[in-house]
LUMKOLNU-12988 format. One record per residue (C-alpha): residue in one letter; y, z, x. Coordinates in Angstrom, 2 decimals. Layout:
{nuti = A | yy = Y | zz = Z | xx = X}
...
//
This chain:
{nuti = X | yy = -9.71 | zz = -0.18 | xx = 103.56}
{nuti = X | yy = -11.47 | zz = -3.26 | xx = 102.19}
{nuti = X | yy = -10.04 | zz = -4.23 | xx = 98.86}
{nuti = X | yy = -12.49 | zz = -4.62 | xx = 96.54}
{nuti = X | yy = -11.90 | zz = -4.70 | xx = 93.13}
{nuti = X | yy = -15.31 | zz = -3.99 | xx = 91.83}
{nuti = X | yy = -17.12 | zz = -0.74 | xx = 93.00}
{nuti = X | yy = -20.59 | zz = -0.39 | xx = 91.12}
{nuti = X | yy = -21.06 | zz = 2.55 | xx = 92.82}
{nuti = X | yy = -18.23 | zz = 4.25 | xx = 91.29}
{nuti = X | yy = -20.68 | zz = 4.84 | xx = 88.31}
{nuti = X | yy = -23.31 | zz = 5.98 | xx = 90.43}
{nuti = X | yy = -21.19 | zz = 8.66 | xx = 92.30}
{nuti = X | yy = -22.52 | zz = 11.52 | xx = 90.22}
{nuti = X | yy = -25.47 | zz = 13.27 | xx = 88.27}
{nuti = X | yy = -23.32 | zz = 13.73 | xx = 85.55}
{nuti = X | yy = -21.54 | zz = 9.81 | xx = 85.62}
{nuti = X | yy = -25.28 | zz = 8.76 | xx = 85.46}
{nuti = X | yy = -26.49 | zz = 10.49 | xx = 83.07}
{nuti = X | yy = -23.50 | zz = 9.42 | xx = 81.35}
{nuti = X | yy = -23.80 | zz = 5.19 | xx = 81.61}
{nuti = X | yy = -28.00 | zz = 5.50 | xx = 82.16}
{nuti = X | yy = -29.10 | zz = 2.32 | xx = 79.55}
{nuti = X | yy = -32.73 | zz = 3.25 | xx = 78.95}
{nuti = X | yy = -33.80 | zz = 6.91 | xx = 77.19}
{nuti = X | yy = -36.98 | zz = 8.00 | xx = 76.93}
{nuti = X | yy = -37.76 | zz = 10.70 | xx = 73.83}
{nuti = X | yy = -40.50 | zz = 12.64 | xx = 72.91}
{nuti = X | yy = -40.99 | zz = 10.90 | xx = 69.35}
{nuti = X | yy = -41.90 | zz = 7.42 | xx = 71.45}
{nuti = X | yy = -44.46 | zz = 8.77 | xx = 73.15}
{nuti = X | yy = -48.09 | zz = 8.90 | xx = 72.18}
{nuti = X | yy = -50.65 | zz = 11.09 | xx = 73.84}
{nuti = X | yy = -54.59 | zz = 8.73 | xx = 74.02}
{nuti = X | yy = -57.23 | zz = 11.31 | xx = 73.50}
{nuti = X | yy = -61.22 | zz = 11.29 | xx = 74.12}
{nuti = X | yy = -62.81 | zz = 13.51 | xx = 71.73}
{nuti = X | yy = -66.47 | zz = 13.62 | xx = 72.78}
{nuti = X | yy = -69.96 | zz = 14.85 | xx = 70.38}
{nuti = X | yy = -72.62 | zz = 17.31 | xx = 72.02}
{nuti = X | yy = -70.41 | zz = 19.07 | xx = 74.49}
{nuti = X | yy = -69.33 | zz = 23.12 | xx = 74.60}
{nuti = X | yy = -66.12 | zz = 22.81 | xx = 76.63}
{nuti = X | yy = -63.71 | zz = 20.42 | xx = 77.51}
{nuti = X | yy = -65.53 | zz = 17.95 | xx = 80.23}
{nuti = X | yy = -62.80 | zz = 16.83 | xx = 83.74}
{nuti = X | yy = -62.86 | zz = 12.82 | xx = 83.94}
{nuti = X | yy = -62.96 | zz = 12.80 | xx = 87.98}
{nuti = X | yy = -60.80 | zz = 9.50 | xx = 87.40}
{nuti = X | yy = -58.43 | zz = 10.74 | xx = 85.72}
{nuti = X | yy = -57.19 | zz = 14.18 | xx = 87.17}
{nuti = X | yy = -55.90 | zz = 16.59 | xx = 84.45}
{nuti = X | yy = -57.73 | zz = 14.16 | xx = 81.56}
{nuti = X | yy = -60.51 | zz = 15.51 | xx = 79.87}
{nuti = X | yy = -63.47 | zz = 14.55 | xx = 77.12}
{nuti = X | yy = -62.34 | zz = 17.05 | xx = 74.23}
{nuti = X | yy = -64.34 | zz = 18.97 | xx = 72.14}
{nuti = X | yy = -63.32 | zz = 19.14 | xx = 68.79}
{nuti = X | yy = -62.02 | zz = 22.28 | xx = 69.01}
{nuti = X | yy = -60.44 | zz = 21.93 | xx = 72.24}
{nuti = X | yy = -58.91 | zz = 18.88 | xx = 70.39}
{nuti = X | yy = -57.35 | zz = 20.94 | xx = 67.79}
{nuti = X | yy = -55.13 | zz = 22.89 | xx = 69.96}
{nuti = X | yy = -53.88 | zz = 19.67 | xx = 71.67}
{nuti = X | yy = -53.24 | zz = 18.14 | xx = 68.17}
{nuti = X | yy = -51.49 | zz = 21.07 | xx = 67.84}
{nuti = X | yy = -49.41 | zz = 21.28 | xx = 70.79}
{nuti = X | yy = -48.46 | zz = 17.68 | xx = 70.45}
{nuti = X | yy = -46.90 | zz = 17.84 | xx = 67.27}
{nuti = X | yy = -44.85 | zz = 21.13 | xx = 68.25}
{nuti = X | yy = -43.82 | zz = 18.92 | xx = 71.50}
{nuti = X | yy = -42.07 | zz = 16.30 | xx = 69.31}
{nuti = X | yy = -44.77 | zz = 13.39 | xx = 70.37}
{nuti = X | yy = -45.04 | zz = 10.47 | xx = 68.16}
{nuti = X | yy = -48.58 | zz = 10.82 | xx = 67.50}
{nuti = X | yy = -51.77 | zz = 10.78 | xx = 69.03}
{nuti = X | yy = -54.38 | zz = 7.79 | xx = 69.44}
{nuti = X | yy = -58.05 | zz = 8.67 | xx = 68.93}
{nuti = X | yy = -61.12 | zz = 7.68 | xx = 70.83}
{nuti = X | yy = -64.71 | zz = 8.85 | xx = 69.84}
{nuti = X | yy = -67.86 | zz = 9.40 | xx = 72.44}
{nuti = X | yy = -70.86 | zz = 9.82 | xx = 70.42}
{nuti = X | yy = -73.63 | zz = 11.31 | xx = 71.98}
{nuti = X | yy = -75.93 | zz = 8.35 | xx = 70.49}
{nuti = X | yy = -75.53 | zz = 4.64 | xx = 70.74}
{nuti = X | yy = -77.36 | zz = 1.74 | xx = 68.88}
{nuti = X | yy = -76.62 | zz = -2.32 | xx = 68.82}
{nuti = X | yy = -74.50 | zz = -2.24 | xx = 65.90}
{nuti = X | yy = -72.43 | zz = 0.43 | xx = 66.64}
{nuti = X | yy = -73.23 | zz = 2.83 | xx = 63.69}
{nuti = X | yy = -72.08 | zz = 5.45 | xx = 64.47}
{nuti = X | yy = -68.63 | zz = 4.24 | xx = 64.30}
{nuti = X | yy = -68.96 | zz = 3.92 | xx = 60.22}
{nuti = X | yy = -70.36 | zz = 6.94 | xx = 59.47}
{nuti = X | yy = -68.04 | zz = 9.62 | xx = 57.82}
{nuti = X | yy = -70.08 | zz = 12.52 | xx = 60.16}
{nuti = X | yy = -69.42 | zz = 10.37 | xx = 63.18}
{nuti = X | yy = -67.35 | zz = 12.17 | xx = 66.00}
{nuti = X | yy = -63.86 | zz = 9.45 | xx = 65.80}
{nuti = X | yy = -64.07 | zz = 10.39 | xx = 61.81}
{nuti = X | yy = -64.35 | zz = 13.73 | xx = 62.35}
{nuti = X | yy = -61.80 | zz = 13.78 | xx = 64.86}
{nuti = X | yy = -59.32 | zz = 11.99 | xx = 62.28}
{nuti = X | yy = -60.32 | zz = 14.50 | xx = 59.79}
{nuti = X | yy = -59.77 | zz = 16.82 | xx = 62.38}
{nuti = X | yy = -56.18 | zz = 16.31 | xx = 63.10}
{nuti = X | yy = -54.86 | zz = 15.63 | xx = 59.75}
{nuti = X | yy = -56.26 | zz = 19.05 | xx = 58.68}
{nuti = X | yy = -54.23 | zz = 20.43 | xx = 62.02}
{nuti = X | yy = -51.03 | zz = 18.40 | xx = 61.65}
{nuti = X | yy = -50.78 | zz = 16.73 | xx = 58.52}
{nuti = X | yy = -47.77 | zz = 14.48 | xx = 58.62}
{nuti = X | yy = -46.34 | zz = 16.19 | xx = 61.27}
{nuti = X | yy = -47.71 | zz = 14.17 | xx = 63.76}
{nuti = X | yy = -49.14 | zz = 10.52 | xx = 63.57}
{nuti = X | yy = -52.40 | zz = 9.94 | xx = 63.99}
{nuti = X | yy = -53.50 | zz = 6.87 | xx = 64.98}
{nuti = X | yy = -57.24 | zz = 5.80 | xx = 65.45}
{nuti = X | yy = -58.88 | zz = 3.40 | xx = 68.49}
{nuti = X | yy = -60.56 | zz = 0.60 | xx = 66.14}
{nuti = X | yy = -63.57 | zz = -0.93 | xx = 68.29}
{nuti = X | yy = -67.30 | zz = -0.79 | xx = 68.56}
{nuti = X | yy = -67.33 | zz = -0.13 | xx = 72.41}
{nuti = X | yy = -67.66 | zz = 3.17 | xx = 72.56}
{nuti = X | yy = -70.52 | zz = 3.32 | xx = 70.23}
{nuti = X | yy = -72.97 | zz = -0.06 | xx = 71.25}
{nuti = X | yy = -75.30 | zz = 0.56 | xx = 73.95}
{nuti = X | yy = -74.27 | zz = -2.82 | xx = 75.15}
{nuti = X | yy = -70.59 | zz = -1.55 | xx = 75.46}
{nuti = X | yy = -69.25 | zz = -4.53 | xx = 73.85}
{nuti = X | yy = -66.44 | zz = -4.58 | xx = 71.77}
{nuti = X | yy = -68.78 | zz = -6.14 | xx = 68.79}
{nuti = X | yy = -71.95 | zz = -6.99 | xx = 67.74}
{nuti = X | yy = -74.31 | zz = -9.03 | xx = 69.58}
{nuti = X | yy = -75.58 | zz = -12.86 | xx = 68.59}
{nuti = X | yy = -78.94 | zz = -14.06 | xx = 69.42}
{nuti = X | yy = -78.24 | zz = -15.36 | xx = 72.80}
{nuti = X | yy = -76.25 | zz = -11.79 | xx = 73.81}
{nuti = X | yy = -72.60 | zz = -13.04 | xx = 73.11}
{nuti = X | yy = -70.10 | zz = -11.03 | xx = 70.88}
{nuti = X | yy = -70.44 | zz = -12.68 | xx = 67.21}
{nuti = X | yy = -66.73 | zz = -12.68 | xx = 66.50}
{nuti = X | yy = -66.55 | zz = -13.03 | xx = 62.60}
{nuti = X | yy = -70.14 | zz = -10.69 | xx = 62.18}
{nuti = X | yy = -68.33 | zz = -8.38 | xx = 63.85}
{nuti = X | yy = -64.70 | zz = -8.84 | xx = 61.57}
{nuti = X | yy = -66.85 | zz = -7.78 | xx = 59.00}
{nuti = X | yy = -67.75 | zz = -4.33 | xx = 60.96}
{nuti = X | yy = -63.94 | zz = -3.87 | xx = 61.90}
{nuti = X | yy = -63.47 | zz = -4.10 | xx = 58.24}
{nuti = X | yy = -66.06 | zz = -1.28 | xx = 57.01}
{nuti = X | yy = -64.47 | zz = 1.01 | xx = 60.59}
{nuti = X | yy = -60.62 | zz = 0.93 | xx = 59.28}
{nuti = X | yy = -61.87 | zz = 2.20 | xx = 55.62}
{nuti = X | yy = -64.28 | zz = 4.58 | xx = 57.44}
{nuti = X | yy = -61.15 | zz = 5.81 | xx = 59.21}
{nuti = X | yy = -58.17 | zz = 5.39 | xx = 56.64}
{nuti = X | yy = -60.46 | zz = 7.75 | xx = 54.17}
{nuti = X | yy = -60.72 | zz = 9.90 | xx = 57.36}
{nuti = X | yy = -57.35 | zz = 10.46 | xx = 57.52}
{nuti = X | yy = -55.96 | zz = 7.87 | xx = 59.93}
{nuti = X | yy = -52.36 | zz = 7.03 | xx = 59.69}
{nuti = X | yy = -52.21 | zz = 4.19 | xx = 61.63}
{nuti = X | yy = -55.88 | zz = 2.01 | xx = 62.33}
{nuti = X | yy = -55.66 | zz = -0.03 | xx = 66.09}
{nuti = X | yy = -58.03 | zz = -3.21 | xx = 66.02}
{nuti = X | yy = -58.66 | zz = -3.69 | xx = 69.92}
{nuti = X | yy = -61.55 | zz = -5.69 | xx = 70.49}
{nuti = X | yy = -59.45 | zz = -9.16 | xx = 70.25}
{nuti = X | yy = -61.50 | zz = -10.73 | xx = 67.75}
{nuti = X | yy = -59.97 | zz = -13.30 | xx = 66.28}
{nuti = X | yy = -58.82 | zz = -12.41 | xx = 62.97}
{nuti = X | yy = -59.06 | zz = -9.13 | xx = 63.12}
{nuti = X | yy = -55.86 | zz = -7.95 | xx = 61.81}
{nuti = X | yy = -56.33 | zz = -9.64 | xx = 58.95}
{nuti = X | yy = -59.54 | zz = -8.59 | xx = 58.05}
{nuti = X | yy = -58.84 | zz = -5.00 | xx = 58.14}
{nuti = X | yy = -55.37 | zz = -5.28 | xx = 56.15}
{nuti = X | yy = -57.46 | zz = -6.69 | xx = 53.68}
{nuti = X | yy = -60.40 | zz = -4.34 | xx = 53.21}
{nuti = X | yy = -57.71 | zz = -1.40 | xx = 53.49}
{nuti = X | yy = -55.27 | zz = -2.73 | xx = 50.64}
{nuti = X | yy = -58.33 | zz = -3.84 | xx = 48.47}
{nuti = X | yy = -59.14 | zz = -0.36 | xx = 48.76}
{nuti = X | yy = -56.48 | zz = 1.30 | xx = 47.89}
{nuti = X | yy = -55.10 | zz = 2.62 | xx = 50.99}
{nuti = X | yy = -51.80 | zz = 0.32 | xx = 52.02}
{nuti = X | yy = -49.95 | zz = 2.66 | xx = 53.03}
{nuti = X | yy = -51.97 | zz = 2.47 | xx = 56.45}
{nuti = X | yy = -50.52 | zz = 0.80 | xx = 59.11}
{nuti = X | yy = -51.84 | zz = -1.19 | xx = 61.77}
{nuti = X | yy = -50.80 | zz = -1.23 | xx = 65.78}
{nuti = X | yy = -52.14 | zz = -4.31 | xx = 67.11}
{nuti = X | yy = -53.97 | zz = -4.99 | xx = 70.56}
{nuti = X | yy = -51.76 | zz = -8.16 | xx = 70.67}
{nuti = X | yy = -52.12 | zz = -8.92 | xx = 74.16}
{nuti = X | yy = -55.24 | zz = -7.00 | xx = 75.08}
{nuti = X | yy = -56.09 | zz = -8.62 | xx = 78.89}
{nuti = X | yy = -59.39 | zz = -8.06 | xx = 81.02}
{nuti = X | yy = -58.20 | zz = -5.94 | xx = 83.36}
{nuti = X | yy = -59.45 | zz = -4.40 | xx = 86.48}
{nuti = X | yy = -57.03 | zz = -1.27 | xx = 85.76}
{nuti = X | yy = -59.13 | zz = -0.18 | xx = 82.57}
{nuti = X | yy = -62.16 | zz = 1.07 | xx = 85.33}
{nuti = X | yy = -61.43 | zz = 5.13 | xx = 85.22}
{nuti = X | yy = -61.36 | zz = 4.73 | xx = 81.10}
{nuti = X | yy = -65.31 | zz = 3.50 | xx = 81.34}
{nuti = X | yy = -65.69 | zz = 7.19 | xx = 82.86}
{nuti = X | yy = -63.65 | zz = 8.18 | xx = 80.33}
{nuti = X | yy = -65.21 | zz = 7.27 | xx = 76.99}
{nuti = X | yy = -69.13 | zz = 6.92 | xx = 78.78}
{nuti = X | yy = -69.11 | zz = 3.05 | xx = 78.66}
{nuti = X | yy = -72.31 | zz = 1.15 | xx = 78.68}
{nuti = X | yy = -71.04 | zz = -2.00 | xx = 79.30}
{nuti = X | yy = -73.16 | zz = -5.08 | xx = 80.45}
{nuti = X | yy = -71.14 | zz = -7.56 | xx = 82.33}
{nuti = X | yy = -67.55 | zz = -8.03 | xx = 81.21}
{nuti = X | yy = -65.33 | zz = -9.23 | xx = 78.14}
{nuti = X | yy = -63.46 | zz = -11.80 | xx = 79.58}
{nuti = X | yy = -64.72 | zz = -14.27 | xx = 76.74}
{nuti = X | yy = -62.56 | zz = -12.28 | xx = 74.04}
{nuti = X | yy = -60.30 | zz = -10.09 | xx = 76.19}
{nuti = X | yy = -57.22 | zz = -12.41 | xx = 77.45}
{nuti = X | yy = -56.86 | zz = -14.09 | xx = 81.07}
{nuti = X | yy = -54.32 | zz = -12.13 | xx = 83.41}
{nuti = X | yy = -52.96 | zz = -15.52 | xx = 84.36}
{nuti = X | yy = -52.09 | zz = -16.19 | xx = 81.02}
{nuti = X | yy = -48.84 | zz = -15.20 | xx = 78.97}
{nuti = X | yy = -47.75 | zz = -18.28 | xx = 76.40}
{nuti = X | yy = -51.51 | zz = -17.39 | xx = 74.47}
{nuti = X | yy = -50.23 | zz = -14.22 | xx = 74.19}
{nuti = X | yy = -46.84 | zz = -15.31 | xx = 71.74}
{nuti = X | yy = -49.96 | zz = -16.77 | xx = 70.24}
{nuti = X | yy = -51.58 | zz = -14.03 | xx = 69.25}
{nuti = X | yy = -48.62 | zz = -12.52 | xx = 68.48}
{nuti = X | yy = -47.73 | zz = -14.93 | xx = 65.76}
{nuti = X | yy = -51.07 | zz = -14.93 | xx = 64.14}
{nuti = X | yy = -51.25 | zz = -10.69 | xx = 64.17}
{nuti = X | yy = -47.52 | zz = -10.81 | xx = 62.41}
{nuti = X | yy = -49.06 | zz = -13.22 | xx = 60.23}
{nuti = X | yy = -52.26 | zz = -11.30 | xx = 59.46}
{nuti = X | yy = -50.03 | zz = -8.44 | xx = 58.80}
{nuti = X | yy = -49.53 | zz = -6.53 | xx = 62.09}
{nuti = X | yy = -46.90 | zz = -3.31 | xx = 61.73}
{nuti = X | yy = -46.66 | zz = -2.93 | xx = 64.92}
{nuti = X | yy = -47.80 | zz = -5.00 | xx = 68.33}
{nuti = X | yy = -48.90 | zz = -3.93 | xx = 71.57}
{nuti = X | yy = -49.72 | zz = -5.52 | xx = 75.11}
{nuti = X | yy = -52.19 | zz = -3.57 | xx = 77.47}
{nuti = X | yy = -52.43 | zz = -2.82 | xx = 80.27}
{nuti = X | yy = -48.34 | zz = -2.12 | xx = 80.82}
{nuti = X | yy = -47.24 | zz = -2.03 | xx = 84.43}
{nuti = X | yy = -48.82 | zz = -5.40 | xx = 85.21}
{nuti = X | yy = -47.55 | zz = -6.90 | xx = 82.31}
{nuti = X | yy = -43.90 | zz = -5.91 | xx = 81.87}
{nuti = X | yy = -42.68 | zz = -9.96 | xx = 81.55}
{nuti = X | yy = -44.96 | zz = -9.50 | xx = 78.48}
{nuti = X | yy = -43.24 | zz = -6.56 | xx = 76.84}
{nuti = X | yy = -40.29 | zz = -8.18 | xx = 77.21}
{nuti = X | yy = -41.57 | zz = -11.79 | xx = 76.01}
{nuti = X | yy = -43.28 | zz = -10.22 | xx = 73.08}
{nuti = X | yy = -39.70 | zz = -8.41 | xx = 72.33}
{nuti = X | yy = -37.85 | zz = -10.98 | xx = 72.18}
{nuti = X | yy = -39.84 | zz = -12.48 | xx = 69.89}
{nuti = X | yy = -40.64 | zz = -10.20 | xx = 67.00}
{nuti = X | yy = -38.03 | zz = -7.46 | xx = 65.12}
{nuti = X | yy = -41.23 | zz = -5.18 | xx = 64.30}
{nuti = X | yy = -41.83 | zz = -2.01 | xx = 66.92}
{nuti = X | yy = -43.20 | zz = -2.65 | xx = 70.15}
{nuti = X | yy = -46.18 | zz = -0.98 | xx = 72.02}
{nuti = X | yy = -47.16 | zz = -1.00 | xx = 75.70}
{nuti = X | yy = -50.25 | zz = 1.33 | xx = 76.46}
{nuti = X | yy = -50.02 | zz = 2.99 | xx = 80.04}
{nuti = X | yy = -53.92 | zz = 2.35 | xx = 81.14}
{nuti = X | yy = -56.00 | zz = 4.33 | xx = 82.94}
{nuti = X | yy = -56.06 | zz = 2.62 | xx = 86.07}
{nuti = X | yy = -51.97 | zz = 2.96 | xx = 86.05}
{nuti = X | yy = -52.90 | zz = 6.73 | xx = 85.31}
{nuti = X | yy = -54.92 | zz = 7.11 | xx = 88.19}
{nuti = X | yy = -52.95 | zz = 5.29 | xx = 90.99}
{nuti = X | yy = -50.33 | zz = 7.57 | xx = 90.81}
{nuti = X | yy = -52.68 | zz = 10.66 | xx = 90.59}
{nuti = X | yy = -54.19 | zz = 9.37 | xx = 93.38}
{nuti = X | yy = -51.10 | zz = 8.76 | xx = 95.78}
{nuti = X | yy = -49.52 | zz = 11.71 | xx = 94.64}
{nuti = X | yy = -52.71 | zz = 14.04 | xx = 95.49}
{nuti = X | yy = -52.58 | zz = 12.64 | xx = 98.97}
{nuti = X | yy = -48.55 | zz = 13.33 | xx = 99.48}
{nuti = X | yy = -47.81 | zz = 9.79 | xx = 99.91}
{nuti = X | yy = -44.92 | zz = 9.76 | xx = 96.56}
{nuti = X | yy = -43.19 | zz = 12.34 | xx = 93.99}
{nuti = X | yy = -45.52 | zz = 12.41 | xx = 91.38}
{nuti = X | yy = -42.64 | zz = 13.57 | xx = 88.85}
{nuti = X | yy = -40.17 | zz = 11.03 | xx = 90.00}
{nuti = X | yy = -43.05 | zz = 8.26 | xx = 89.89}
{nuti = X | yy = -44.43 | zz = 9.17 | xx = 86.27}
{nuti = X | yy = -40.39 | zz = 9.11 | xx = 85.12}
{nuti = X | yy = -40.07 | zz = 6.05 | xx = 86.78}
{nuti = X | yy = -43.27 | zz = 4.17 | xx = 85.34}
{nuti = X | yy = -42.52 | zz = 5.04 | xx = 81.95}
{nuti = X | yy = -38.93 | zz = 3.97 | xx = 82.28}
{nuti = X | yy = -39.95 | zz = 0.82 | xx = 83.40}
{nuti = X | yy = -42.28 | zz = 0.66 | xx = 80.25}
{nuti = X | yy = -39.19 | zz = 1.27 | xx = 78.01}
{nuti = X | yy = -36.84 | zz = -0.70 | xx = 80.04}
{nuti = X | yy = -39.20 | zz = -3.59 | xx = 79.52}
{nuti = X | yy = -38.20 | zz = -3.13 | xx = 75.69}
{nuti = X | yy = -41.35 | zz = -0.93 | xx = 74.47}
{nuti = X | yy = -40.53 | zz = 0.95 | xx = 71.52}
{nuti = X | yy = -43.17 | zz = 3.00 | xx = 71.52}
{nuti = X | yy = -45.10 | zz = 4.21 | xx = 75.26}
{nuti = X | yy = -48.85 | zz = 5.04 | xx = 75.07}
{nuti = X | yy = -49.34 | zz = 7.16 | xx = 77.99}
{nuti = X | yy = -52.37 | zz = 10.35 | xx = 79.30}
{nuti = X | yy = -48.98 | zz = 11.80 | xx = 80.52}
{nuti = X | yy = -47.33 | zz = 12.01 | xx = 76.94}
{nuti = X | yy = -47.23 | zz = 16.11 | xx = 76.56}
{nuti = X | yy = -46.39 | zz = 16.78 | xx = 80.27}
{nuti = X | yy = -43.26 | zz = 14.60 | xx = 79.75}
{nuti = X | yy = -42.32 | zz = 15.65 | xx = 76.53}
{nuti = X | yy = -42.55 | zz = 19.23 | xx = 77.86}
{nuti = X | yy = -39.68 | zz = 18.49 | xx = 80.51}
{nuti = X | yy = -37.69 | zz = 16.54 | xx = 78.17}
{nuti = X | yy = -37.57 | zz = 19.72 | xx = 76.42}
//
């Protein structure tokens, strides 16, 4: 026999020796489930993108909120679809507006049993689809629209919201809302930063998802896939505004960032598991081509692996279910 000292495989050799030496856990409590609560529906409406996703009702919503927080998930992030749209996106203030009453929704469910977090951005509710308002010439107005994100975290911290997550990558935007939230009273909030938020193509089955209206794209505030040394950028200036906790999204494309952005900060990390990610693996696993379980394990292990503290993912209950 060949002498060889070291044998790696030795520690591969059985179920048990792996579980046993495995680096990289996954639990139910880092987990959080992205939700689409939707205004003027009857029943829970399929996204054909996103097998097994649906456009809640608020009722529907309740029993998930429900569910979730009996599964052990960290929490649950919030997305409204109003039935109406305007320019300003008004319907994202107003206490009566579907993400508010969603918030209000599942704190009356879950209380502090479960987080929930709130989806902070105008996109869903402009009939531009743009992550802010408008200027004069049709570009987003970054610092008219700080002052929108400002009035939407109060509008959603009196809701109920126990974490607030600025996404639109305005500049400044952290700041402004830890401002108008401890001004009024309500610091005990936190905020999950879109850190390193990046135009990607993988966010298409999401437009289905919340009824986008987008015209053209948001690659003038939404960061360059080519780029990764503006994102420790960003990250310093959201620690600085007062970020709790940081995120980069999309996740499987952008692993070298979860890591970068780990190594760099000692608050939690976020990675959000986008719906394009989703859907690929729906996808190949509808037409037999991979193990659907053994890929979703695998994808969010890589997430973790990366050094995400905290997994956004549509597949948050079905995993916590097996972990159980």
């Amino acid at each position: 026999m060949t002498n060889l000292p070291h044998r790696p495989r030795r520690l591969r050799a059985t179920p048990a020796t792996r579980r046993l030496v495995r680096e990289t856990h996954t639990v139910a409590s880092q987990l959080v489930l992205p939700m689409f609560v939707a205004e003027g529906i009857d029943e829970p409406r399929p996204i054909s993108s996103m097998p097994g996703v649906v456009q809640h009702t608020r009722e529907s919503a309740k029993k998930a909120y429900r569910e979730a927080a009996e599964l052990g998930l960290g929490g649950v992030m919030l997305f409204g679809v109003p039935e109406h749209k305007d320019a300003t996106g008004s319907g994202a203030l107003r206490p009566d507006g579907i993400l508010n009453l969603a918030i209000a929704d599942a704190r009356a469910e879950v209380g502090d049993d479960l987080l929930v977090m709130s989806d902070l951005c105008l996109d869903e509710f402009t009939d531009h689809g743009h992550c802010g308002v408008l200027d004069g010439q049709g570009r987003v107005d970054n610092d008219a629209t700080l002052a929108v994100y400002a009035q939407m975290g109060l509008a959603q911290a009196q809701a109920g919201a126990h974490w607030v997550g600025p996404s639109g990558m305005m500049d400044g935007q952290v700041g402004v809302v830890r401002s108008a939230l401890d001004a009024a009273g309500h610091d005990d909030v936190a905020i999950i930063a879109y850190t390193a938020k990046y135009a990607s193509a993988f966010y298409g089955p999401f437009r289905e998802a919340v009824d986008s209206s987008l015209q053209g794209d948001r690659r003038t505030y939404q960061q360059d896939p080519a780029n990764a040394r503006e994102a420790m950028r960003e990250l310093e200036l959201d620690l600085v505004e007062g970020a709790d906790v940081v995120m980069v999204k999309p996740a499987l494309g952008y692993l070298d960032l979860v890591a970068k952005v780990r190594e760099r900060t000692d608050v939690p990390v976020a990675a959000y598991n986008v719906s394009g990610e989703y859907a690929m693996v729906e996808a190949a696993a509808a037409q037999g081509w991979i193990d659907r379980d053994r890929a979703i394990e695998e994808t969010v292990t890589s997430i973790r692996r990366a050094g995400a503290d905290i997994v956004l993912t549509y597949w948050a209950a079905e995993l916590a279910s097996r972990l159980r």
